[in-house]
TORMILO-530085 format. One record per residue: x, y, z of N, C-alpha, C in turn. Coordinates in steps of 0.1 Angstrom, whole numbers. Atoms other than C-alpha are relative to their C-alpha. Layout:
// residues N
     n_x     n_y     n_z    ca_x    ca_y    ca_z     c_x     c_y     c_z
       X       Y       Z       X       Y       Z       X       Y       Z
...
END
This chain:
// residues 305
     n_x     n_y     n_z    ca_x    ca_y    ca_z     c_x     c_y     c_z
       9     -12       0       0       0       0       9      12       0
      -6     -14       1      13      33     -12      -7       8       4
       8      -6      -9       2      59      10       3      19       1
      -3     -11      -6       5     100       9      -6       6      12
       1      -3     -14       6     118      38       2      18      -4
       1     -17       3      -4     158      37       0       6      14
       0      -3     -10       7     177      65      11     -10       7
      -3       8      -8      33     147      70      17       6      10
     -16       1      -9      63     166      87     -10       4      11
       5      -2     -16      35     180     117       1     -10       6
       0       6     -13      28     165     147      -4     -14      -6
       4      18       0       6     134     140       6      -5     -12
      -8       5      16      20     132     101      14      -7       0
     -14       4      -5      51     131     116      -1     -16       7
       2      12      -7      45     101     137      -4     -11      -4
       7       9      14      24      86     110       7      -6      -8
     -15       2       6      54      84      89      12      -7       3
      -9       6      -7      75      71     111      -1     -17       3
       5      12       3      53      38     111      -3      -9     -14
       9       5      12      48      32      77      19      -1     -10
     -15       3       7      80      19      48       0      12      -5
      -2     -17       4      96      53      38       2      -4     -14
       7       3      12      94      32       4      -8       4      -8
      11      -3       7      62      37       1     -11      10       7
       5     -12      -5      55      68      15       2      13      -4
      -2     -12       4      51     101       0      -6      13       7
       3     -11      -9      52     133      23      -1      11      -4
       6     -15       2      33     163      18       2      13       3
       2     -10      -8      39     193      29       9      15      -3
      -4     -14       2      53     231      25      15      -4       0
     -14       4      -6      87     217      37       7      -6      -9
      -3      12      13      87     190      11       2       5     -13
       3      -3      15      82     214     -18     -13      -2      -4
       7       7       3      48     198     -20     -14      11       8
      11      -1      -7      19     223      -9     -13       2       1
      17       6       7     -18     218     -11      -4       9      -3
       6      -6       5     -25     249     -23       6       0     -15
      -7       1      15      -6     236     -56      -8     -17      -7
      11       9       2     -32     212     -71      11      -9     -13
      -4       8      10      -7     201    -102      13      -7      11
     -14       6     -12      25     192     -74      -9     -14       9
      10      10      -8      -4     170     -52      -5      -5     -12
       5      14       6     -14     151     -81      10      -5      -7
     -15       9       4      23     145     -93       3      -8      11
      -6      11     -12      31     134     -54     -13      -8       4
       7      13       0      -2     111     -55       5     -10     -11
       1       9      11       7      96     -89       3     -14      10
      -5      16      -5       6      57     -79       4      -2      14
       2       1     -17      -5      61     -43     -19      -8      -1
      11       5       3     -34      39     -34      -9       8      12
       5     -10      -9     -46      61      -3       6      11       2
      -6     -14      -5     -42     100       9      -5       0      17
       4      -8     -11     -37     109      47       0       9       3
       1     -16      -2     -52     139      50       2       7      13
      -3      -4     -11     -32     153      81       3      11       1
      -4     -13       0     -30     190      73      -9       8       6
      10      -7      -7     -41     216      95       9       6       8
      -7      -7      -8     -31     244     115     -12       7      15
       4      -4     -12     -42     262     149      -1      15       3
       4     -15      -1     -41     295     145       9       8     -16
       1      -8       9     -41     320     116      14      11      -5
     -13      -7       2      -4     331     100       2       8     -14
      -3      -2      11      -6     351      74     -11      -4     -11
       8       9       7     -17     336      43      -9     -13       2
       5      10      -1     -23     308      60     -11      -4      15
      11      -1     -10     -56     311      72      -6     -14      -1
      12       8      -5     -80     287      84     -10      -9     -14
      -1       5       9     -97     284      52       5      -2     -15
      -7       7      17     -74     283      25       7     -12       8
      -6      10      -6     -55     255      50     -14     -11      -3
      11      10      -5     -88     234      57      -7       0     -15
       9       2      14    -111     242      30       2       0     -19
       1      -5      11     -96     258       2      16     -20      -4
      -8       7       3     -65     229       9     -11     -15      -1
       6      10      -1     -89     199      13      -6      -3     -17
      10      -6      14    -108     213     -18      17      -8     -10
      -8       6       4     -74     204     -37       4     -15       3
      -6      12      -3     -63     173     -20     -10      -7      -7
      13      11       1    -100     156     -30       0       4     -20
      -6      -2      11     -90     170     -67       9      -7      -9
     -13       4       4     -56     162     -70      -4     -23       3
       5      16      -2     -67     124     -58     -12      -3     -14
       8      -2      12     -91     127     -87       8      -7      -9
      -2       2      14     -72     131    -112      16     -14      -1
     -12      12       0     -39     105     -99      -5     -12       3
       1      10       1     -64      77     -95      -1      -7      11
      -4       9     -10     -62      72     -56     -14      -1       1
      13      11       1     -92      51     -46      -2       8      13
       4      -4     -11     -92      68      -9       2      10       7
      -6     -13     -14     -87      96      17      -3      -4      12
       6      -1     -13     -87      93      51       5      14       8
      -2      -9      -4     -90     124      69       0       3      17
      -1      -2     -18     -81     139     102      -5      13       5
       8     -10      -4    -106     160     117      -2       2      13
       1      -7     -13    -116     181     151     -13      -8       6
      12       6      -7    -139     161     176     -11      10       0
      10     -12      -6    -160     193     178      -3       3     -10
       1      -6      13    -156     201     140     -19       6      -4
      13      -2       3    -191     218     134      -5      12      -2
       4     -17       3    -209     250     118      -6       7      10
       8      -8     -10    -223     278     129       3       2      17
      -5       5     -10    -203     274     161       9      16       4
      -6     -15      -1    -186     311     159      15       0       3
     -17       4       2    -150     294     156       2      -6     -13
      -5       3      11    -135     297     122       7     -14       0
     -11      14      11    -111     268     126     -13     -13      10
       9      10       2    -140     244     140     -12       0     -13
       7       2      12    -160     254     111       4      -3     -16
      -9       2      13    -137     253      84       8     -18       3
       0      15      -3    -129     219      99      -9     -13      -7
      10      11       3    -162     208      94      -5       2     -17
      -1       2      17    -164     222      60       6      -5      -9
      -5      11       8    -139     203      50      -4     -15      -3
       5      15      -3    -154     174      61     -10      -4      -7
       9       0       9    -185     178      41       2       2     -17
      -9      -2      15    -161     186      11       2     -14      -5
      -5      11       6    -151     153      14     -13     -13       2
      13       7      -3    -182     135      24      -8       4     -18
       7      -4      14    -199     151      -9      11      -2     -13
      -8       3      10    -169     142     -30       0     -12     -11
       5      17       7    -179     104     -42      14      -8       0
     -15       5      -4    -141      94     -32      -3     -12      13
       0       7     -18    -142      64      -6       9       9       9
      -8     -10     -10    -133      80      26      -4      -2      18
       6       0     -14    -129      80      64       4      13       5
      -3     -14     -12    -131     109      88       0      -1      10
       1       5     -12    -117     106     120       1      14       3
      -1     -14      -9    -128     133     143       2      -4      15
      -8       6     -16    -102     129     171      -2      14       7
       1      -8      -9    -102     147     202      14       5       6
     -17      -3      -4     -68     159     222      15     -10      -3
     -11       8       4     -38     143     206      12       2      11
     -15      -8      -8      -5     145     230      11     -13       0
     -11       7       1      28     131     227      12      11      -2
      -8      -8       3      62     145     224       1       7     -14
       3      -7       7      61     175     204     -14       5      -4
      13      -8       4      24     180     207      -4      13       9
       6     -17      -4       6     217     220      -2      -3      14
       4       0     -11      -9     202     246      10       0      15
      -9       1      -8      16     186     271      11      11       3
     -11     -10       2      47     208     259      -9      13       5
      -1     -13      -4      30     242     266      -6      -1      15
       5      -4     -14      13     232     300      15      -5       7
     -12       8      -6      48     213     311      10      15       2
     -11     -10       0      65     247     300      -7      14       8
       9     -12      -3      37     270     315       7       0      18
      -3       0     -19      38     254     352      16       0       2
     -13       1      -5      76     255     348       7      13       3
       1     -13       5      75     291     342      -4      11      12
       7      -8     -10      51     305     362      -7      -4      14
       7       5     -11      37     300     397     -14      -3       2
      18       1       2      -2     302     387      -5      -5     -15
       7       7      12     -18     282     361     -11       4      -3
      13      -5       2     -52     295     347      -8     -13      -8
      11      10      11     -79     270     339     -12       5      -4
      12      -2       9    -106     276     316     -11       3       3
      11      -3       4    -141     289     323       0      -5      20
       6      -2      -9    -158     287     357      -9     -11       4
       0      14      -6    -170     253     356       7     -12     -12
      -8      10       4    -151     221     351      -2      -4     -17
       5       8      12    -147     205     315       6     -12      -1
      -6      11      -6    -137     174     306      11      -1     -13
      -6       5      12    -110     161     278       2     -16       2
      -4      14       5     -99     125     266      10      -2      -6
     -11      -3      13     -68     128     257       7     -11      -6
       1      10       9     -53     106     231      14      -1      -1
     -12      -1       5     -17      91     229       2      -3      -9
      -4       1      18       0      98     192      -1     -14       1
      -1      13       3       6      63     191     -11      -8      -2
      11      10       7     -26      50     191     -11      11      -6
       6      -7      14     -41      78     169       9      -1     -12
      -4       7      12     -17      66     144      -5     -14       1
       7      13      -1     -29      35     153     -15      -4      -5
      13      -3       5     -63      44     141       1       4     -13
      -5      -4      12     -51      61     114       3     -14     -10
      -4      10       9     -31      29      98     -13      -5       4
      14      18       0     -65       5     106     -10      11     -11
       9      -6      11     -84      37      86       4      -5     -14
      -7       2      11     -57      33      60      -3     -14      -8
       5      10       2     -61      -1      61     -11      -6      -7
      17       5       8     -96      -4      52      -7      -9      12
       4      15     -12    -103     -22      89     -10      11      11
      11     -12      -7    -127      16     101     -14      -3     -10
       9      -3      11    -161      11      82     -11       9       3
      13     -13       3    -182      40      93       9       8      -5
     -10     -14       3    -171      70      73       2       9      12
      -3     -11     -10    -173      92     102       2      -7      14
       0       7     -19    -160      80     137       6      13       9
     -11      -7     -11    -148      99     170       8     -10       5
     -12       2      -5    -116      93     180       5       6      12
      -4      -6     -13    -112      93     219       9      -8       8
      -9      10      -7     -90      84     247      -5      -9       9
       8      10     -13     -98      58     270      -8       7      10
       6      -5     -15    -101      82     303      -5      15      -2
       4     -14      -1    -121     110     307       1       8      13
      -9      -8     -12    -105     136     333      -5      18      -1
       6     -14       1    -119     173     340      18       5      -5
     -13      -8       3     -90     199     323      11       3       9
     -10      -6     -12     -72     211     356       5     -15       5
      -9      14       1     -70     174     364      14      -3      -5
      -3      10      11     -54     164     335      12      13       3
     -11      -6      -5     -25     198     342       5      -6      14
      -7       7     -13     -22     184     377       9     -11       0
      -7      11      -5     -13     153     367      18       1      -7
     -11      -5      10      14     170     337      12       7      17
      -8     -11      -5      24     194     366      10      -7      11
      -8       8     -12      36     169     393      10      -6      -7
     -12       6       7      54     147     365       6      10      -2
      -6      -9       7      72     179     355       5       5      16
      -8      -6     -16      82     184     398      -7      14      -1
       4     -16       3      56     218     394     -10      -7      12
      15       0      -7      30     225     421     -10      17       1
       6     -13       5      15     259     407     -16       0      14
      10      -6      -9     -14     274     425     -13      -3     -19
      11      -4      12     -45     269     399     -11       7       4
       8     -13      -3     -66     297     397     -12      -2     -12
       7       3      17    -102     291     374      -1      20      -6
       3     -12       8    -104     319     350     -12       2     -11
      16       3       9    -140     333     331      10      -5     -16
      -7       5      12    -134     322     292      -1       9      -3
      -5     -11       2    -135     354     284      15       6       2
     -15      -1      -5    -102     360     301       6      -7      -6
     -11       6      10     -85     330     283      -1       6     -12
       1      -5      14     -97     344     250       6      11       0
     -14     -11       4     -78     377     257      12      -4       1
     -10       8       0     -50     358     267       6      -6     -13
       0       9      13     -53     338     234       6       6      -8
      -1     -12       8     -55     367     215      15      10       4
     -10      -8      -1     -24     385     230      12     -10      -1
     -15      15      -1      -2     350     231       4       1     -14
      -1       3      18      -9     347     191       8      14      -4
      -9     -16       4       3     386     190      11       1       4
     -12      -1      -3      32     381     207      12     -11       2
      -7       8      -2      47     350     210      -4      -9     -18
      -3       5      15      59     326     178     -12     -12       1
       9      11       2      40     293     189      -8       6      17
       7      -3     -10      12     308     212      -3      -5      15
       3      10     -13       7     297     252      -9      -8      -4
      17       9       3     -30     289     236      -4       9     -12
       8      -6      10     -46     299     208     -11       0      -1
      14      -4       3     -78     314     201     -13     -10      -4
       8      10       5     -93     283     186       7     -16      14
       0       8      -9     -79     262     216      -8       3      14
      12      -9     -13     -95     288     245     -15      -6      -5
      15       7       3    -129     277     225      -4     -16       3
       5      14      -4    -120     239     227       0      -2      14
      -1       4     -16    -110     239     265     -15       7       5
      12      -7      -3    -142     264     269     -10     -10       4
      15      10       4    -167     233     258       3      -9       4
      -2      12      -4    -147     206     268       5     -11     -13
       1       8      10    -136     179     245       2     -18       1
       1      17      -6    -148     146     254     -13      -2     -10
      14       5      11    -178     142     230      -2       6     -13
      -1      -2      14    -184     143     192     -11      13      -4
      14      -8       4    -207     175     177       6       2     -13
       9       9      -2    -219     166     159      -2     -16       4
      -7      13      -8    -224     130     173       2      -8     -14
      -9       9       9    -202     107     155       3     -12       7
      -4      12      -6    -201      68     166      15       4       8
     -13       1      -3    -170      57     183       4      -9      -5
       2       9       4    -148      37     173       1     -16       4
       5      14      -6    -154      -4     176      17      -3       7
      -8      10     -10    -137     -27     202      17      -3     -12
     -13       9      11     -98     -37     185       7       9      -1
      -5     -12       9     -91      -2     170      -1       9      11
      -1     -12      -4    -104      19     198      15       2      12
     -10      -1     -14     -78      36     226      -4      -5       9
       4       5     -13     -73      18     255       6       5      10
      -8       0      -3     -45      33     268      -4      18      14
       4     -13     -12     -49      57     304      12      11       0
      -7     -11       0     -36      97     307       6      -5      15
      -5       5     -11     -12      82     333      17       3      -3
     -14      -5      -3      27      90     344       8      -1      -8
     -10       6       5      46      69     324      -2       7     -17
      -3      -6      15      29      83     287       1      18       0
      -6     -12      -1      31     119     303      13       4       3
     -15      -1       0      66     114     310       8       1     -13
      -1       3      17      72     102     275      -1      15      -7
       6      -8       7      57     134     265       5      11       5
      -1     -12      -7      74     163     287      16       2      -9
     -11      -8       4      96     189     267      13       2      12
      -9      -4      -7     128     200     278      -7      19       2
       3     -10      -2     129     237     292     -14       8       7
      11      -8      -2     109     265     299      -4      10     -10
       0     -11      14      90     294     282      12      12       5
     -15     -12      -3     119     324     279       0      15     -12
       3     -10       9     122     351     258       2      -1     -16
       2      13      13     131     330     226     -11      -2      -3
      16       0       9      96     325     222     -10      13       0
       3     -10       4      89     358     218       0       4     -18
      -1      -3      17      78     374     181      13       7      -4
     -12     -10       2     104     403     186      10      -5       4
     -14       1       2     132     384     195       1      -7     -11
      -1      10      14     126     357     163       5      16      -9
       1     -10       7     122     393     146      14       6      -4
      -7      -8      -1     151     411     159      16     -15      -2
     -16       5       6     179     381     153      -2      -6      -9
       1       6      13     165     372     122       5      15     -11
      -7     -18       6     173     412     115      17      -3       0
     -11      -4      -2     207     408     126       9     -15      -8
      -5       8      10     213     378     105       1       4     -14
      -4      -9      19     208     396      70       4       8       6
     -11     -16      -1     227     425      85      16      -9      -3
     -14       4      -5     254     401      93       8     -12     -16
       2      14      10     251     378      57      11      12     -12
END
């Protein structure tokens, strides 16, 4: 099975990749030369793939690369470009919450993708997973680097929510059985075994990481300024604007509802010490993750060239 992968140097692409013969694997992505907003490049690197993993997606709004030319206007290509090279399938990777009318661009542009490919006549699966975490994912890394940081942690909204969070390994694990052909509803959610309220689920990051912060709940209004001033000032945000909304609602259940999936395939595996160990960055946050220092010694590197 020859297999592309869009989006495959990110987080889960990346991991995805790493399981599968580098033979017969073709990687997607801006990095690669390869990027979905180039419809003739995506159906040269499908030629003679028998499935696409559609793993592209971003988290907050850079530039050009918004929300929907990433999600919709790129999906809109990939389900194209597969067209015309002949691959038989997609499987896609989508937001447990993905859904309109919802007054968050990147859950609606999520779900409009999703309907892109649902109306497309392409076999296809859509996994709408919920918090992915492993080394190098958003999650762990910035609460690991927050409580290492700071003495007070802010949690989300004013009453509890819950998550499920999912280790990469067995969301690639889902992934290859989509690939496979071993998922047969087109739409599943993708959750973790244990469901844990948010502040929990830092408590348990913050002790493996030797932190005992003070948590303090904050309205969601407050994270959403927060959100909003992280994305303006820092390069990879504390939180981003479209994550303030997922921790707001919680992310333990599919909206729209979406089966789970069956016994074999689903996660079994509990948010417990040993895979948040696995998963804790080096460091802290410092002034390096600042906009204006990326700014100011990327200045002084063409001065200095």
């Amino acid at each position: 099975m020859r297999v592309a992968i869009t989006g495959g140097t990110g987080f889960v692409g990346h991991h995805l990749a790493e399981r599968l013969d580098p033979a017969d694997t073709v990687i997607v992505s801006r990095r690669t030369g390869v990027p979905i907003d180039d419809v003739g490049a995506l159906t040269a690197a499908f030629a003679g793939c028998d499935v696409v993993a559609h793993c592209a997606g971003i988290n907050r709004e850079i530039g050009d690369q918004t929300f929907a030319h990433v999600h919709v206007d790129g999906t809109r290509n990939v389900i194209e470009a597969a067209r015309r090279a002949g691959v038989q399938r997609i499987v896609m990777l989508s937001f447990l919450r993905a859904r309109s009318d919802c007054g968050s661009a990147y859950h609606e542009t999520k779900w409009a993708a999703e309907e892109l490919l649902r109306q497309s006549g392409i076999d296809h699966t859509i996994l709408k997973a919920g918090m992915i975490y492993g080394l190098g994912d958003h999650m762990v890394d910035h609460a690991t680097r927050a409580v290492r940081t700071w003495p007070v942690f802010l949690t989300v909204g004013l009453r509890d929510r819950t998550v499920r969070p999912i280790p990469v390994d067995e969301a690639v694990n889902v992934l290859l059985a989509a690939l496979e052909g071993r998922v047969s509803e087109p739409t599943v959610a993708v959750l973790g075994a244990e469901e844990l309220e948010f502040a929990m689920a830092v408590r348990r990051i913050a002790r493996v990481a030797g932190r005992r912060p003070l948590f303090v709940r904050a309205p969601v209004w407050a994270i959403r300024v927060l959100a909003q001033l992280t994305e303006w000032i820092m390069v990879v945000p504390l939180v981003a604007k479209a994550q303030a909304q997922m921790l707001a609602e919680g992310v333990s259940e599919s909206a729209p509802f979406a089966p789970e999936l069956p016994e074999g395939i689903r996660p079994t595996l509990p948010f417990d010490d040993e895979r948040i160990r696995a998963a804790l960055p080096e460091g802290r946050f410092d002034l390096s993750d600042l906009r204006i220092t990326k700014w100011w010694a990327e200045k002084r590197l063409r001065k200095n060239k």
